[in-house]
TORPA-78657 format. One record per atom (N, C-alpha, C, O): x, y, z; atom name; residue in three letters. Coordinates in pm, 1 decimal. Example, Ala and Ser with C-alpha at 12.3 -4.5 7.8 and 13.67 -1.06 7.14 Angstrom:
- 1319.0/-569.0/780.0/N/ALA
- 1230.0/-450.0/780.0/CA/ALA
- 1320.0/-330.0/780.0/C/ALA
- 1423.6/-331.9/846.5/O/ALA
- 1285.0/-225.0/708.0/N/SER
- 1367.0/-106.0/714.0/CA/SER
- 1290.0/3.0/787.0/C/SER
- 1340.9/113.8/803.9/O/SER
END
This chain:
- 167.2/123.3/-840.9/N/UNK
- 255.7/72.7/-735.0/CA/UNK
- 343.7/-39.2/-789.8/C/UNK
- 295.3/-100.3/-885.1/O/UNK
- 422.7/-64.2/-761.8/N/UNK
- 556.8/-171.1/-804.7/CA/UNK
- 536.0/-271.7/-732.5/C/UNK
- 445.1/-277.0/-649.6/O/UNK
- 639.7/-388.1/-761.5/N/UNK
- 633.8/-522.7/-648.5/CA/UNK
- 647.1/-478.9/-545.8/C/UNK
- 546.0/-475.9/-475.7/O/UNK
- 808.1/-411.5/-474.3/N/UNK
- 869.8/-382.3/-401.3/CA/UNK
- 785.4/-316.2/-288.4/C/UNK
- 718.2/-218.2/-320.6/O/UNK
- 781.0/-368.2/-133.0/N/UNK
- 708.8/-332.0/-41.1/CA/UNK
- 774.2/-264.5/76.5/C/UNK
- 768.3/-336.8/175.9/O/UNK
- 852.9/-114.9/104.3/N/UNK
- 913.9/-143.9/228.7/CA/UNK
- 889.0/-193.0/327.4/C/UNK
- 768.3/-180.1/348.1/O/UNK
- 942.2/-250.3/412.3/N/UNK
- 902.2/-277.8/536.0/CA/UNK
- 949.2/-210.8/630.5/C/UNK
- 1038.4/-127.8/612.9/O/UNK
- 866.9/-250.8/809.8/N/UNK
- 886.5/-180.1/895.5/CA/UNK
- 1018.4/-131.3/925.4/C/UNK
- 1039.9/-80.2/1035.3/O/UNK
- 1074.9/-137.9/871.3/N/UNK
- 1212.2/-96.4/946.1/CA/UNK
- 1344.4/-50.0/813.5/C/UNK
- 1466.2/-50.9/795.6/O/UNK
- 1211.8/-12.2/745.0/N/UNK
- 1309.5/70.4/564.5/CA/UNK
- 1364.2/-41.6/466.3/C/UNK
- 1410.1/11.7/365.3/O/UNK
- 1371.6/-147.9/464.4/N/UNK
- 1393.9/-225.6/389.8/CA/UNK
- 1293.2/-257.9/307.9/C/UNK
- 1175.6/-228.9/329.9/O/UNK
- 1346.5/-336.9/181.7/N/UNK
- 1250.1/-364.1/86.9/CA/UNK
- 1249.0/-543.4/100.6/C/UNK
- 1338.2/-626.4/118.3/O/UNK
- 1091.5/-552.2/81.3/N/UNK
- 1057.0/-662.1/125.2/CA/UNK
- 1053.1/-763.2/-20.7/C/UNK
- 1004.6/-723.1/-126.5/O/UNK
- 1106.3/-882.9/-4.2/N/UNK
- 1114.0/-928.1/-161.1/CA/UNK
- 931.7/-978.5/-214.5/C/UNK
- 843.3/-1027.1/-143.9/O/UNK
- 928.8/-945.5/-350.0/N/UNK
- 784.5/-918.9/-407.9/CA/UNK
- 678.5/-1054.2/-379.3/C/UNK
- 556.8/-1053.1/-397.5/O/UNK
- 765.7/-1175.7/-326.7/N/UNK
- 752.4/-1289.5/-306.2/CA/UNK
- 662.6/-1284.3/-163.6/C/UNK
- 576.1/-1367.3/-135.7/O/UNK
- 695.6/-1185.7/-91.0/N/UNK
- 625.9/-1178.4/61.1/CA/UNK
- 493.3/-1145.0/-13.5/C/UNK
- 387.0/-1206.9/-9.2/O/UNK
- 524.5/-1034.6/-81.4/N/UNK
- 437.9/-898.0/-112.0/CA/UNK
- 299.2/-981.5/-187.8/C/UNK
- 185.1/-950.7/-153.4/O/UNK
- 319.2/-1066.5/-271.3/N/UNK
- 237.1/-1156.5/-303.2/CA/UNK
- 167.0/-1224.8/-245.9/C/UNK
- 53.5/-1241.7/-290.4/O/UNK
- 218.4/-1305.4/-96.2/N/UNK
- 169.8/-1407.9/-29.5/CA/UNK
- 96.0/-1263.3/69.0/C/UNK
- -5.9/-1315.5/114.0/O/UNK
- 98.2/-1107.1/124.1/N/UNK
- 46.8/-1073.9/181.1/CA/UNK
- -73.7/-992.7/62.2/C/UNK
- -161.0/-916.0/102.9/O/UNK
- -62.3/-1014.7/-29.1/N/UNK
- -209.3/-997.5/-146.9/CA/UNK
- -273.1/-1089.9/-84.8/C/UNK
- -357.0/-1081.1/4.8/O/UNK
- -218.7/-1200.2/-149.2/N/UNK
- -345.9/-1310.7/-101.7/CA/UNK
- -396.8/-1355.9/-9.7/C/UNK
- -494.2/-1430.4/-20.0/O/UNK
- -332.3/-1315.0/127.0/N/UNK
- -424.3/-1311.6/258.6/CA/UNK
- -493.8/-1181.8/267.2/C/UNK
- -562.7/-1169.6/368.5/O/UNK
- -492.8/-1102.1/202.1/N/UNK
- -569.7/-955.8/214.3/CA/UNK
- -691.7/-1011.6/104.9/C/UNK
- -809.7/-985.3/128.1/O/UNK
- -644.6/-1103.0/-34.3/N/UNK
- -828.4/-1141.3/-86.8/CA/UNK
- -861.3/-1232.1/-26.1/C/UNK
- -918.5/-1308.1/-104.2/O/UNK
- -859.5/-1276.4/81.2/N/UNK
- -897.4/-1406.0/148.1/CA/UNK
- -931.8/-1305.1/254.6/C/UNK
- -1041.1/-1266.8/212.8/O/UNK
- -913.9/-1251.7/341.7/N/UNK
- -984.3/-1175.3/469.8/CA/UNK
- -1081.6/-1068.2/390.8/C/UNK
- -1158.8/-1006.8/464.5/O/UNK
- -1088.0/-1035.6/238.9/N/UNK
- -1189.1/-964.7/230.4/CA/UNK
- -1263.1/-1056.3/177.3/C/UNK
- -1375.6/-1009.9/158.3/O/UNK
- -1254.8/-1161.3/145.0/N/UNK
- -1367.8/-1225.8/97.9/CA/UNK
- -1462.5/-1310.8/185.1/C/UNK
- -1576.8/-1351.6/164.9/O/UNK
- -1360.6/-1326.6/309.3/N/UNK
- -1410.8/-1367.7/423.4/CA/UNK
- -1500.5/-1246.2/466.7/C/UNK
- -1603.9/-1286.4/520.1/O/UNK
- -1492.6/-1127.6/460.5/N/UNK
- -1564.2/-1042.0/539.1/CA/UNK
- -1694.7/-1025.0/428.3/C/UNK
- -1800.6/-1058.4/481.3/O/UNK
- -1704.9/-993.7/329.0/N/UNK
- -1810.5/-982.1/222.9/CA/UNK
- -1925.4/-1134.2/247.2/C/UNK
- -2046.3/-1116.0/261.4/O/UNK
- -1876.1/-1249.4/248.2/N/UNK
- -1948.4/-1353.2/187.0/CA/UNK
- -2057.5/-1360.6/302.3/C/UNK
- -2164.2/-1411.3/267.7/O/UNK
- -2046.1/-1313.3/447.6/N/UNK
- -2139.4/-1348.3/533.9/CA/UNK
- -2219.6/-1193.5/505.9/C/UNK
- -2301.0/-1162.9/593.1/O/UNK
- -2202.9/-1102.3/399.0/N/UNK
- -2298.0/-947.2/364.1/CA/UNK
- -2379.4/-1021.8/287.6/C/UNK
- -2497.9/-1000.7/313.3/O/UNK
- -2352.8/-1132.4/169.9/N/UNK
- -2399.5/-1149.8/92.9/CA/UNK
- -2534.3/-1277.6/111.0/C/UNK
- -2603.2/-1308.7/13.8/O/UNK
END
């Protein structure tokens, strides 16, 4: 997969979003794992 993210409405989202929505996606999974563990 590339930086480039479309977004809702066909545009490409700059890789800068695409980054900051990585790192709330390892932060809500790490939030969900740490209370398994």
């Amino acid at each position: 997969m590339g930086n480039l993210v479309r977004g809702n409405d066909g545009s490409i989202e700059s890789p800068e979003i695409s980054a900051d929505f990585a790192v709330m996606s390892v932060k809500l999974l790490r939030a969900a794992i740490l209370p398994i563990r």
